[in-house]
C-alpha positions in Angstrom: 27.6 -21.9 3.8 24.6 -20.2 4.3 26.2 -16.5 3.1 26.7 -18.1 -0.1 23.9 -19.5 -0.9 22.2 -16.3 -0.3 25.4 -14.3 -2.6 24.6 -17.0 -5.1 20.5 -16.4 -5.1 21.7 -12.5 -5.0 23.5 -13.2 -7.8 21.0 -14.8 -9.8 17.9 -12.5 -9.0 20.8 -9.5 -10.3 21.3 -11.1 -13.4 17.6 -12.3 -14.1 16.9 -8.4 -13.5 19.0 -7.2 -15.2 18.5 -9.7 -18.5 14.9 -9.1 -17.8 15.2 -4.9 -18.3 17.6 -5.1 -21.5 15.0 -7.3 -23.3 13.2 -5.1 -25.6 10.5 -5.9 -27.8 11.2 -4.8 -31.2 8.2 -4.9 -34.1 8.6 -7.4 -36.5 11.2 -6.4 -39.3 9.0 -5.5 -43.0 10.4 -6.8 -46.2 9.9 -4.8 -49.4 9.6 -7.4 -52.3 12.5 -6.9 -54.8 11.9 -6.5 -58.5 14.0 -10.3 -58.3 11.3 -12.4 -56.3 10.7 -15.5 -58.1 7.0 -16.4 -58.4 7.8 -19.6 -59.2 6.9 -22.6 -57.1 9.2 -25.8 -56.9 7.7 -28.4 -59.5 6.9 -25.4 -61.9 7.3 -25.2 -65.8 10.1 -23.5 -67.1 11.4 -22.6 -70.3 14.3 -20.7 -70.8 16.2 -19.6 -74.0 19.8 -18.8 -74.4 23.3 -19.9 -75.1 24.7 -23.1 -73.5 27.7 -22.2 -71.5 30.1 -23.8 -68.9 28.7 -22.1 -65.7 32.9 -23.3 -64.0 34.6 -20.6 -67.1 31.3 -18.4 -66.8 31.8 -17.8 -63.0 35.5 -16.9 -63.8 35.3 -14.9 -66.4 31.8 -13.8 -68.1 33.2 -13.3 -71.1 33.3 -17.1 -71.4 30.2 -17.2 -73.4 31.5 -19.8 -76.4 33.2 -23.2 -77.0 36.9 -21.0 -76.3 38.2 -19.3 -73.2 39.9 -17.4 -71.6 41.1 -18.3 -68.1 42.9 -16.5 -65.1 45.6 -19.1 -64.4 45.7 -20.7 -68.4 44.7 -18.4 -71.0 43.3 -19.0 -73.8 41.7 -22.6 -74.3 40.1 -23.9 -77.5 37.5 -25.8 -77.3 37.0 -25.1 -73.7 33.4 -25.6 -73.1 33.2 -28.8 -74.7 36.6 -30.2 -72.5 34.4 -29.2 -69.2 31.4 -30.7 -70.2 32.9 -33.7 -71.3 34.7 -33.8 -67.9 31.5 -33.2 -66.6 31.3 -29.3 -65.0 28.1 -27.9 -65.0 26.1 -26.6 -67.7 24.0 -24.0 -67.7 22.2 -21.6 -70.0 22.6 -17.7 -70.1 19.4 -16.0 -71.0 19.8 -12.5 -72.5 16.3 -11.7 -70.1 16.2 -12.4 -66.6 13.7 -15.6 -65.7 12.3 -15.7 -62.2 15.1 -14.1 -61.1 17.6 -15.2 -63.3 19.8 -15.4 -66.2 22.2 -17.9 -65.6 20.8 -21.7 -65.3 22.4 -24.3 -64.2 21.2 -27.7 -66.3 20.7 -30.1 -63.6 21.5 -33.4 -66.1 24.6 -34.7 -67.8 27.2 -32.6 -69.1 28.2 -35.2 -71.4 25.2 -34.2 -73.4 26.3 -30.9 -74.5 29.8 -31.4 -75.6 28.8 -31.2 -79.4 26.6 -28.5 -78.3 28.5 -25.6 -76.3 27.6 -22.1 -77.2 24.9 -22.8 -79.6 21.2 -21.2 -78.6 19.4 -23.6 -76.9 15.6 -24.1 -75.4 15.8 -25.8 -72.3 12.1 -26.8 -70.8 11.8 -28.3 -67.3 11.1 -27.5 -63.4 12.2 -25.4 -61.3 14.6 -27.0 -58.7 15.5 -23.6 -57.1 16.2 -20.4 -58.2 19.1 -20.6 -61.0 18.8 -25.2 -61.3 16.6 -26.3 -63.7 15.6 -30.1 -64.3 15.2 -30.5 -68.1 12.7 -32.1 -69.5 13.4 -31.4 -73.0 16.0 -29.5 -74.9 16.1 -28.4 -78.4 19.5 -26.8 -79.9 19.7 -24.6 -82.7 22.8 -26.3 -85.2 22.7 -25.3 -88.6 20.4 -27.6 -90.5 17.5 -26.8 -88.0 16.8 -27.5 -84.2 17.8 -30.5 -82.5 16.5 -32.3 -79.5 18.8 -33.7 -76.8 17.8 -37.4 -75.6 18.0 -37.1 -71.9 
């Protein structure tokens, strides 16, 4: 019993030794900032101008910029943009300028809302929810009499 106890305890004062040596301090890492760092705090105004797409079709194919599409699986769809956000995918706006970051935003609100509305320009003001998610708190479209603001 007493050999291996003493084997174990060998054992361990081994290991902790040899841990112990391999551990080796390395200096912290730097980051360079990248030309995409958002200055932008949480709770921040935004204001963002662009077209309002379905960010779904967008992410499969970005030449799904209007109210018709063009899918992988079902071709072409009319009227596209307005099925999703009637069905309620996610809406966002695509800026032609990168904005903190950015130049897709997702509309963190209702889908429904923009049915009548898909790829017409569109002002979207709000807050920053993260980088990309914007909580509106106003939205004016462009149609063709003049601008018109969404009740949210």
């Amino acid at each position: 019993m007493d050999s291996s106890i003493r084997k174990l305890a060998r054992f361990i004062l081994v290991m902790l030794f040899v841990t112990g040596c391999n551990t080796r301090q390395t200096p912290a890492e730097t980051v360079e900032p990248s030309t995409t760092f958002s200055v932008f705090q949480e709770t921040d105004s935004l204001s963002i101008e662009g077209t309002l797409i379905c960010a779904h079709c967008y992410a499969l194919n970005q030449e799904n910029t209007g109210v018709d599409h063009t899918l992988p699986e079902s071709g072409f769809v009319k009227e596209c943009a307005s099925q999703c956000a009637n069905l309620g995918y996610p809406i966002a706006v695509l800026s032609e300028k990168m904005v903190a970051g950015a130049n897709v935003w997702v509309i963190q609100t209702s889908s429904q809302l923009f049915s009548d509305y898909m790829g017409k320009k569109a002002e979207v003001r709000g807050s920053l929810v993260t980088n990309g998610v914007i909580e509106p708190t106003g939205i004016l479209v462009t149609t063709a009499p003049g601008r018109k603001q969404i009740l949210l």
